[in-house]
C-alpha positions in Angstrom: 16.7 -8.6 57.3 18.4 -5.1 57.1 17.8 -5.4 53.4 14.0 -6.2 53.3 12.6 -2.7 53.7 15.1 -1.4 50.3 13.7 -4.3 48.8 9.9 -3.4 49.6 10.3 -0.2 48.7 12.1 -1.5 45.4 9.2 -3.7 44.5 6.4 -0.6 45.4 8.5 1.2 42.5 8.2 -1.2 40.1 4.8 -1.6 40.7 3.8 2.3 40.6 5.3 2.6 36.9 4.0 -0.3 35.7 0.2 1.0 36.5 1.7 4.2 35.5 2.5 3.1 32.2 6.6 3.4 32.3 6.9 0.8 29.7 3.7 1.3 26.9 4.9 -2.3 25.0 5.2 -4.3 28.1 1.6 -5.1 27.5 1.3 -5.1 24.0 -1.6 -2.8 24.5 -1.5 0.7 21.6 -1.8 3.8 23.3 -4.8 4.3 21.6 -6.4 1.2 23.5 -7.4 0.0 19.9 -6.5 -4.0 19.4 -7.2 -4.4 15.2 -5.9 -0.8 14.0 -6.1 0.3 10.5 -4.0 3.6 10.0 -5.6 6.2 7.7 -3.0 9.2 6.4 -4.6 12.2 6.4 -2.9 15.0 3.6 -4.3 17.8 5.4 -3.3 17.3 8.9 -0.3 15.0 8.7 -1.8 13.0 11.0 -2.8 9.0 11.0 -6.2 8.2 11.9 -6.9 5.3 13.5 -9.7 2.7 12.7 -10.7 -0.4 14.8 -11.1 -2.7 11.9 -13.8 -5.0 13.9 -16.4 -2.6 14.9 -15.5 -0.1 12.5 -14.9 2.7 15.3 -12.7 5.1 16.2 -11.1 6.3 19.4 -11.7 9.2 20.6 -10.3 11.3 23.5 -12.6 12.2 26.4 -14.6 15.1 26.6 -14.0 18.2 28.7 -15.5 21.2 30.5 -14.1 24.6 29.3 -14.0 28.1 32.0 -17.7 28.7 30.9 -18.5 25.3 32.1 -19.6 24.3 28.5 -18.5 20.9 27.1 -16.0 20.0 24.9 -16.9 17.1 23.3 -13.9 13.9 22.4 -12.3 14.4 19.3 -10.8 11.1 17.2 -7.2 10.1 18.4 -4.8 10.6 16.3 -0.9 9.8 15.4 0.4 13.2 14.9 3.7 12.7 12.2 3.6 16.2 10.2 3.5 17.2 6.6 0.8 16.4 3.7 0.7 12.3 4.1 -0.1 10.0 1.6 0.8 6.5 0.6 1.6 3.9 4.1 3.6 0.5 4.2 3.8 -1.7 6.9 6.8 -3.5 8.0 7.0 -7.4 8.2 6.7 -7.8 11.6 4.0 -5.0 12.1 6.4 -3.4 14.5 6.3 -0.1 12.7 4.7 1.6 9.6 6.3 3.9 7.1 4.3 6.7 5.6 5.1 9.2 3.2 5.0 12.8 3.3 4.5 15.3 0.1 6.2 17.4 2.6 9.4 17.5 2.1 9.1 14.3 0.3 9.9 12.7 3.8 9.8 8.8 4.5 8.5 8.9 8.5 8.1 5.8 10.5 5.9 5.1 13.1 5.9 3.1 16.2 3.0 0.9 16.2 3.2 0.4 19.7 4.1 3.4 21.3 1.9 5.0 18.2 4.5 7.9 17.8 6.5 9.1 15.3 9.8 7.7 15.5 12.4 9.2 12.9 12.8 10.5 9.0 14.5 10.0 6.2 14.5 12.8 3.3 14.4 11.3 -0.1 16.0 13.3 -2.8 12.4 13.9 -4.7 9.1 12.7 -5.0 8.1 9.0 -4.3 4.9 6.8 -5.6 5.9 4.2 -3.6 8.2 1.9 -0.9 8.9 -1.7 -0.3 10.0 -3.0 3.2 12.6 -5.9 2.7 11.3 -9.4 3.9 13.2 -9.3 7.0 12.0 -5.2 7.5 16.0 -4.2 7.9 16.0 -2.1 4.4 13.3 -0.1 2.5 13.7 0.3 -1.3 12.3 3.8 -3.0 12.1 4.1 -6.2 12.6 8.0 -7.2 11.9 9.4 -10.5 14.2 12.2 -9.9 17.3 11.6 -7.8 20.4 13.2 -10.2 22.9 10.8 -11.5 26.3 11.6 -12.1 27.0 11.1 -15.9 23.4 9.7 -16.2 20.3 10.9 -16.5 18.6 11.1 -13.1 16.4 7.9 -11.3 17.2 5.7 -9.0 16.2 3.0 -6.4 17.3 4.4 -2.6 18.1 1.6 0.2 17.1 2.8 3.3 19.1 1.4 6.3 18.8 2.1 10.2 16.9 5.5 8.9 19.9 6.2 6.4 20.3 6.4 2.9 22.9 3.7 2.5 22.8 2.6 -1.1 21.3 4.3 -4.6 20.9 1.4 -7.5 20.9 4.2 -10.7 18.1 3.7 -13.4 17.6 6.3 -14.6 13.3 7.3 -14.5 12.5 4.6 -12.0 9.0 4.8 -10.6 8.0 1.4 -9.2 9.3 -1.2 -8.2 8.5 -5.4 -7.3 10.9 -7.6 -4.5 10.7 -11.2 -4.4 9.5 -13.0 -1.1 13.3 -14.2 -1.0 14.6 -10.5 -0.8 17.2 -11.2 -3.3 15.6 -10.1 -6.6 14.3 -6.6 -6.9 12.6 -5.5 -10.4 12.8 -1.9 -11.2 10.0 -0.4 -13.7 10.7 2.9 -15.5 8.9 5.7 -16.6 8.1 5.2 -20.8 10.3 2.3 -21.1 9.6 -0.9 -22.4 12.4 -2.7 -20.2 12.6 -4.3 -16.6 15.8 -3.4 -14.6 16.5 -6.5 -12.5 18.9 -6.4 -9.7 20.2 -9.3 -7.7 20.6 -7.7 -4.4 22.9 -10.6 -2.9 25.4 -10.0 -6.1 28.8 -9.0 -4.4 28.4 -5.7 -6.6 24.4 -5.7 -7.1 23.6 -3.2 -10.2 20.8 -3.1 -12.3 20.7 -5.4 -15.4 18.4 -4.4 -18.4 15.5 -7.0 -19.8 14.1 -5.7 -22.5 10.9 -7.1 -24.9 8.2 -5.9 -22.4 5.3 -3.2 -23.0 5.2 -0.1 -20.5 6.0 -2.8 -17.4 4.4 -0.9 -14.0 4.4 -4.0 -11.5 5.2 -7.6 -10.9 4.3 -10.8 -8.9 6.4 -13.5 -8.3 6.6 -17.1 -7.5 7.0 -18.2 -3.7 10.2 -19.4 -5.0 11.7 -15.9 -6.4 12.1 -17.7 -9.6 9.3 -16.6 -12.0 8.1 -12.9 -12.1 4.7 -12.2 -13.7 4.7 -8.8 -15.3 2.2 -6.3 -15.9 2.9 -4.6 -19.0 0.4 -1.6 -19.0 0.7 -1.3 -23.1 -0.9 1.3 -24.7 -2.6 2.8 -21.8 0.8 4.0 -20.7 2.4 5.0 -23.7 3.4 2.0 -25.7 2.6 0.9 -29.3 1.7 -3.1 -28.1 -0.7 -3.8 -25.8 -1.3 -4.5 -22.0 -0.4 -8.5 -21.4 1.1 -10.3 -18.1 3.7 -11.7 -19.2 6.0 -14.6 -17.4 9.8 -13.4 -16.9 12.6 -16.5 -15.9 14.7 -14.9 -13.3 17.4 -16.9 -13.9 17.5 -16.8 -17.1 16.5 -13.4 -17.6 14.1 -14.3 -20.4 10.4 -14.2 -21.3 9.1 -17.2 -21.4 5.0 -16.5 -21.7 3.2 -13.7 -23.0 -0.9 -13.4 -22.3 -2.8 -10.1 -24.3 -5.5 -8.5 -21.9 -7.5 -5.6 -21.9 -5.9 -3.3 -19.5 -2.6 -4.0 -16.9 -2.1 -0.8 -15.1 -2.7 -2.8 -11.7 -3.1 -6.4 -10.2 -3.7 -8.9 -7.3 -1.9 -11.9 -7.2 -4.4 -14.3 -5.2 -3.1 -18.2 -5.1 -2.4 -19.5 -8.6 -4.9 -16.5 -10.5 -3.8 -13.3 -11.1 -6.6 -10.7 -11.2 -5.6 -7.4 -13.6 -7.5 -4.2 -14.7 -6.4 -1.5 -17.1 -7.9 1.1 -19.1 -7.3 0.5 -23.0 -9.7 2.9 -23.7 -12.6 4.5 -23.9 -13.4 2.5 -20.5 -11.6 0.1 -18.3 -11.1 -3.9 -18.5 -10.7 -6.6 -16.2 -9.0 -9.8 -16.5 -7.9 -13.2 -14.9 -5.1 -15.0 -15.6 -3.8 -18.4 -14.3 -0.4 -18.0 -13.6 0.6 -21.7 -14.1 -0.2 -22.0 -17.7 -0.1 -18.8 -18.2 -3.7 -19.0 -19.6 -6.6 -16.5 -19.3 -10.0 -17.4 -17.3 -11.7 -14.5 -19.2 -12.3 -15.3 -22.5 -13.4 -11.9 -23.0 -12.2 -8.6 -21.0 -15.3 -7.7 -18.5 -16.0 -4.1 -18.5 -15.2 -1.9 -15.5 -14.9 2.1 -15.2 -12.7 3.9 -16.2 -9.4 5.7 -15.0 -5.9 5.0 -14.3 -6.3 2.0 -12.0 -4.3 1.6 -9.4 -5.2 -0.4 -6.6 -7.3 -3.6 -5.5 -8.8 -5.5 -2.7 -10.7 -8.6 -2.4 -13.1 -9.2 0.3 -13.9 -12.5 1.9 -16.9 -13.2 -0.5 -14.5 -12.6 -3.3 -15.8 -9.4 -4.3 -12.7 -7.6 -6.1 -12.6 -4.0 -5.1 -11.1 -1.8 -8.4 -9.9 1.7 -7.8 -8.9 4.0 -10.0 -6.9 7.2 -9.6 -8.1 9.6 -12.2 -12.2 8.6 -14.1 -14.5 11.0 -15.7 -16.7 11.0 -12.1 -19.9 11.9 -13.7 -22.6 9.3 -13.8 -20.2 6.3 -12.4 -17.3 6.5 -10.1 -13.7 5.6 -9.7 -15.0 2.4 -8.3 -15.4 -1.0 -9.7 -16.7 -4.1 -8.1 -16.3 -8.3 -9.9 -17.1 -11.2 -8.5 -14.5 -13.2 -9.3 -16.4 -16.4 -8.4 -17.9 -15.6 -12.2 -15.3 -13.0 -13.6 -18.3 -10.6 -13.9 -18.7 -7.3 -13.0 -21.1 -5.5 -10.7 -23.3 -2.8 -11.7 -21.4 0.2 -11.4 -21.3 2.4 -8.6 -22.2 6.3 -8.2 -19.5 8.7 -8.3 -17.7 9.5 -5.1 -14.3 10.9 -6.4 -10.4 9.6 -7.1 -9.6 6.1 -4.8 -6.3 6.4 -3.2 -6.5 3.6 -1.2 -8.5 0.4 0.1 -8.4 -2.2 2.6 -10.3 -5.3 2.3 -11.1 -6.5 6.4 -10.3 -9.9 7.0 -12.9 -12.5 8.2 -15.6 -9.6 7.5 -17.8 -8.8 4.4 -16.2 -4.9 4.4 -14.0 -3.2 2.6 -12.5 0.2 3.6 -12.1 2.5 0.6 -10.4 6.3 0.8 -12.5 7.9 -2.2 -12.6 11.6 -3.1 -10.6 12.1 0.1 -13.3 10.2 2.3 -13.4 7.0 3.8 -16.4 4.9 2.7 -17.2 1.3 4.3 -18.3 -1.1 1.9 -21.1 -4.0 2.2 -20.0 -6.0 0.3 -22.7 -8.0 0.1 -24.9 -5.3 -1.3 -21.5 -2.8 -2.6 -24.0 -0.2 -0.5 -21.9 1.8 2.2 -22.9 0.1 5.6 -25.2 2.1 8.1 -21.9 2.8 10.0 -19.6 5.7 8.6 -17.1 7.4 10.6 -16.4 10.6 9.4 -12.4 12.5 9.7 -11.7 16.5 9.4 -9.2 16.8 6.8 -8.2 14.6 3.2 -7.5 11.1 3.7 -5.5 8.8 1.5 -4.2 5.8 2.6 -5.4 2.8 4.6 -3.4 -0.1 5.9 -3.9 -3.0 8.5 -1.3 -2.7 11.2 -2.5 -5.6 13.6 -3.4 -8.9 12.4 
């Protein structure tokens, strides 16, 4: 009985931090109060912006009263992380997101529950890109850059507990592809016409040479980790052949399939079809390829705008969203829609400006889309931008889904 007042007073405690907020995961709910967040990096302010992906809204922070009694209205709640942000991956589990930073050239991860920045890591130069391992202990960068001893400079960095713990040398790397398994990890190169393959479970993983390829930039593999589907960007990217997708053995280390297409700067593996767009020249192409024969479902490339294209999304009423990098933005834009139902293309849409990033909302007819530093919602049942627009200060660039 002497004991029961400590242990009162011990159970008021827990209860005043828990409505307090002493522990923001114990109820799984964001800070931001937000339950189906997209994160948008903004390269002016370094922050992420944060999007509910159901009622395409974002938080904002309640309004004020300044000294003159005027009010201060809400303004969007943000992640603050620093620097000039651009690309974003999100790890397996959805526990975290990494973002990049021009700044510094910087890898910063994020919290997704706590919605804080939560450490660094400062890559030796410039990154395009990053690849969480399946499991989400390692992230592989590919940089251009990184000096070599006795080589010449390039190199894939393993990132460990927010350490550089590994560099795999080739020398010009710039992207790179990792099989669901986690134990094959295909290195592309800067105006080479090889694949560097590296068996990461090898009890001295290094890079092994493939050669026989056209400009590769990206690759897809089998659920089985056995079979790698290539895009080999061809001419658009410097080579004498042209773009194809072409079917690379992993064990054997050999090409077993090659299939000529338009363009093959970028693709989207969906099921058993591969989707691909390029620019061959003067304007862009689009293709579809069945991966299991190794066949094309075009029988001629459908014309799309051109660019550098360089990433895709496909809505729920298969509407294949094509964005490209760099286009002449004068009567069309960076952006290209195809029904993919048909393999044709949409008429093309007014120009808005470079796309650096999109996100297709699952269960929804909408597609986010970062153009010209602006994020446009898609219809994409008309490819008109809904009635609903939100509007952020600043130059955005990427766009993931962090909740399911």
């Amino acid at each position: 009985m002497k004991r029961l007042p400590v242990l009162v007073l011990s159970l008021l405690i827990v209860v005043f931090l828990t409505s307090c907020g002493g522990s923001s995961g114990s109820s799984g709910t964001p800070a931001s109060k937000v339950q189906h967040r997209a994160f948008i990096s903004n390269t002016y302010s370094g922050n992420l912006q944060i999007m509910d992906t159901q009622n395409d809204t974002t938080p904002y922070t309640a309004e004020t009263t300044n000294s003159s009694g005027q009010i201060v209205p809400g303004v969007p709640v943000t992640i603050t992380v620093g620097g000039s942000l651009t690309f974003e991956v999100v790890s397996p589990d959805r526990t975290n997101t990494l973002v990049y930073s021009q700044t510094g050239n910087l890898l910063e991860f994020v919290d997704n529950a706590s919605e804080t920045a939560s450490g660094s890591v400062t890559l030796p130069d410039f990154a395009d890109m990053a690849l969480y391992s399946p499991d989400g202990t390692k992230v592989y960068a590919p940089v251009r850059n990184v000096p070599v001893t006795g080589a010449r400079p390039g190199a894939v960095e393993v990132i460990a507990s927010a350490t550089i713990t590994t560099s795999y040398a080739v020398p010009s790397a710039r992207y790179i592809a990792l099989s669901p398994s986690g134990q094959f990890l295909l290195v592309f190169a800067d105006d080479s016409d090889s694949v560097f393959l590296i068996n990461l479970s090898a009890t001295t993983p290094s890079p092994v040479e493939i050669p026989g390829f056209a400009r590769p930039v990206n690759a897809f593999f089998s659920s089985d980790s056995n079979t790698a589907y290539v895009l080999s960007c061809g001419v658009e990217c410097g080579s004498t052949s042209g773009a194809s997708v072409q079917q690379l053995d992993i064990p054997s280390q050999t090409i077993k399939a090659t299939v000529p297409v338009g363009g093959a700067s970028v693709g989207l593996l969906n099921g058993g079809t591969l989707y691909v767009a390029g620019n061959p020249g003067p304007a862009g192409t689009y293709d579809a390829v069945t991966v299991s024969t190794m066949s094309r479902l075009t029988a001629n490339s459908v014309a799309i705008g051109d660019g550098y294209h360089s990433t895709m999304a496909l809505s729920a009423n298969n509407k294949l969203y094509i964005g490209a990098k760099t286009c002449l933005n004068l009567t069309t834009g960076c952006l290209s829609v195809v029904n993919v139902a048909n393999n044709t293309a949409d008429a093309p849409l007014p120009p808005k400006g470079a796309v650096t990033g999109m996100l297709a909302i699952a269960g929804r007819n909408t597609v986010y889309v970062i153009e010209g530093g602006y994020l446009t919602i898609y219809d994409t049942t008309t490819d008109a931008p809904q009635k609903t627009q939100v509007v952020f200060t600043g130059a955005l660039y990427g766009v993931v889904q962090v909740d399911q």
